[in-house]
C-alpha angles and dihedrals in degrees: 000000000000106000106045119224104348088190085065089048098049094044080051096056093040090059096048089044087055090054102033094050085082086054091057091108080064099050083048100049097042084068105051097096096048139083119279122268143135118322110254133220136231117279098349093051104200093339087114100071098035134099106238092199104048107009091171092075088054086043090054098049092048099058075052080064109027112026130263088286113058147144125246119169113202098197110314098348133096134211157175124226112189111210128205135019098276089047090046099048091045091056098037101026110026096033090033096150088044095062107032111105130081124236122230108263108189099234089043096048084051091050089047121016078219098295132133128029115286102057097012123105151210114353099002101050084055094051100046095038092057093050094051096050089046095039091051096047093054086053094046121283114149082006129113089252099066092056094050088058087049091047084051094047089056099065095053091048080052098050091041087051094045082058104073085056099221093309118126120274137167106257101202115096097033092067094038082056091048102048085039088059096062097049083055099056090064095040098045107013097237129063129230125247100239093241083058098128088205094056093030086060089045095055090049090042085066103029085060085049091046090051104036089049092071087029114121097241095056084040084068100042094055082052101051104011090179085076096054093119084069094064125093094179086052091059095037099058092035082060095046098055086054090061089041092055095037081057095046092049097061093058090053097054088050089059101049086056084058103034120129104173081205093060108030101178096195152352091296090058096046092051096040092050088059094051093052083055095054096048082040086055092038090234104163093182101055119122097229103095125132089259095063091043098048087048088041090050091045094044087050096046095037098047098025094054115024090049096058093038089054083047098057099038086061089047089056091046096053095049082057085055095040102039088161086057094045082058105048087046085049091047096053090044087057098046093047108028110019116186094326110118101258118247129190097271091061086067090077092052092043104063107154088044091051094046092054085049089056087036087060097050089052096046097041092053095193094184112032105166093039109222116295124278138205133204125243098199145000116299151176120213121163093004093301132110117241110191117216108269090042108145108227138204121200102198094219086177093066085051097056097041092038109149094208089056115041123038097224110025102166097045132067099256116168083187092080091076091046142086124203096276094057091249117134124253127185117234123211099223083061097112106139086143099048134253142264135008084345104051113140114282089218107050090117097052092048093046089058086049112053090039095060096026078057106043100036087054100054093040085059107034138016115225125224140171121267115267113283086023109111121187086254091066098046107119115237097181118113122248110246106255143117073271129030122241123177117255123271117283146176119240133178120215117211125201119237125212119266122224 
């Protein structure tokens, strides 16, 4: 279980109420300044009314209710969730500065001890981030060698996927190996084979993080820490990044043994060069210290390989569901491409591909609450006041399905990414990779690769569901995590025929 002895939890909250009901003025008055939004109540604040699952869905009802600016409180802490696309692009975009750092959040304190990129803040989150966009653009990123590791990839992934012979298979962890191994071979320099047990427990190893950090029972953690020694998830996912760094360590050590500061071979050299230069130069405050590389290597190999992965996995599962969309897509990558690999500059001659590929971005919706941000100063968005240290939530979710913006927001509509002449067209309201001083550092790196996984795999198969499975049955409900997956599902892979 995750959450340990709920009768213990709910004596526990029965006793507080009794005491804090008499605190409700201040509930009330440490609320006046900020946007509307559901009144809270003592202790649990609005959990009461929210989905813990997927609390996107309750966030979305209540800027129905309140506005695209509003207030929620999850235990003690308050919050501000922004609704909406114009709401969204004035914080992130237009007050930038305003809403670029990240509050601490108690299990990823405890991940991280506020190192590495994705979770860390002031100082250190610009001075990592701009080594690893550097870094990564030395070893490849947005270069021709990058795509040429990705081209390669994808015939293994082809050959992985031709074994199965047409008969059902998870597809899971197959494409989570595939999209991982690119992301190694800039880190490392070499790729695993997928029945590799090390990197088959790694990816386990994050996808259990992935899943346990939107899980309920972490929900509540992050909400009352002191009763941290209750959660199972807590202590799950605290175990499994031992193991990830421990893994991660190792390589480490290997490298040091290698490593020639003349000759750095990836992104573990560059950053552990530096590193030798700060302890050369006795700097004591520097920021490259085998903390910040183990949290910057696992933010690299976690986002930049279970996102796309979960990408790709909804774009399989909706030509299943769309088999007369999978074949026009097939059609155009025949007429076009034939049986060439396929390489970036075909994505201009290949609109309506390239469209489905946005399209399932937009539909699958694979981080719908963003990651938490926090506000640097005082600020007012929409007519209300923000104070600095707000924590803030920018519903990505009501961006992407935002019925101003996109004509058809709740179906899988291609169209949305085309004019009349079938030619594609980008659409502002398109952030599936945030928005911002915090946009995803990898959003060029993902883009490459759903665009030739994708493309490579439907020139090559045609996916339908398992036997007994109709479209009908296929299951549309995201799996519960920080991100959300589809369920798992069973796919059959059809060869097509080769000119």
């Amino acid at each position: 279980m995750e959450w340990m002895d709920p009768i213990s939890v709910l004596f526990l909250y029965a006793l507080v109420v009794v005491v804090l009901w008499k605190m409700s003025n201040f509930w009330n008055s440490s609320r006046q300044n900020l946007p509307p939004g559901p009144k809270p109540l003592p202790l649990i604040g609005n959990l009461h009314i929210m989905d813990v699952k997927r609390p996107y869905r309750t966030m979305l009802k209540l800027s129905k209710q309140y506005g695209p600016v509003f207030s929620l409180q999850l235990g003690f802490q308050k919050m501000v969730v922004l609704s909406g696309y114009e709401t969204v692009k004035e914080a992130l975009v237009k007050h930038a500065n305003a809403f670029a750092e990240r509050p601490p959040v108690p299990i990823l304190e405890e991940f991280q001890y506020g190192n590495g990129v994705l979770f860390s803040h002031g100082e250190n989150w610009k001075v990592m981030r701009r080594f690893m966009l550097t870094t990564l653009r030395d070893y490849g990123m947005g270069r021709r060698t990058i795509e040429d590791r990705i081209v390669e990839e994808c015939r293994f992934l082809k050959q992985k996927i031709e074994s199965f012979e047409g008969k059902p298979f998870e597809n899971t962890m197959i494409m989570n190996a595939a999209v991982a191994n690119i992301v190694v071979s800039i880190l490392l320099g070499n790729r695993f084979e997928y029945e590799n047990p090390a990197f088959q427990k790694l990816l386990k190893l994050i996808n259990e993080v992935f899943r346990l950090l939107g899980s309920p029972s972490v929900t509540l953690y992050n909400m009352f820490p002191a009763l941290g020694f209750l959660s199972g998830g807590r202590r799950t996912i605290l175990n499994d990044r031992t193991e990830l760094y421990n893994f991660v360590q190792l390589i480490f050590d290997e490298h040091r043994k290698t490593l020639d500061v003349n000759n750095q071979r990836n992104y573990i050299d560059a950053f552990l060069t530096r590193e030798q230069k700060e302890k050369n130069e006795n700097n004591t405050n520097g920021f490259f210290h085998d903390g910040n590389l183990k949290a910057v290597v696992g933010d690299i190999f976690s986002a930049g390989s279970e996102t796309t992965s979960s990408t790709l996995r909804w774009g399989f599962l909706l030509m299943m569901k769309y088999p007369e969309i999978q074949k026009k897509v097939q059609e155009e990558i025949t007429k076009v491409i034939g049986s060439a690999e396929p390489r970036i500059e075909h994505r201009a001659k290949l609109p309506y591909t390239d469209a489905v590929v946005h399209e399932v971005q937009r539909f699958a919706n694979i981080l719908p609450t963003s990651v938490t941000r926090c506000t640097t100063v005082d600020v007012t968005l929409g007519g209300y006041f923000i104070p600095k240290g707000t924590h803030i939530v920018p519903l990505v979710y009501s961006v992407l399905y935002d019925e101003t913006q996109w004509e058809k927001p709740y179906q899988f509509y291609p169209e949305h990414f085309l004019d009349s002449e079938g030619k594609f067209v980008k659409r502002d309201a398109f952030i599936p990779f945030g928005a911002g001083r915090r946009i995803c550092a990898g959003e060029t790196l993902a883009r490459m690769e759903l665009f030739l996984f994708f493309v490579s795999l439907l020139q090559r198969f045609t996916f339908q569901p398992a036997p007994g499975t109709s479209q009908e049955d296929l299951n549309f409900t995201p799996a519960v995590g920080f991100t959300a997956p589809p369920t798992p599902y069973y796919i059959c892979a059809l060869p097509r025929a080769q000119d």
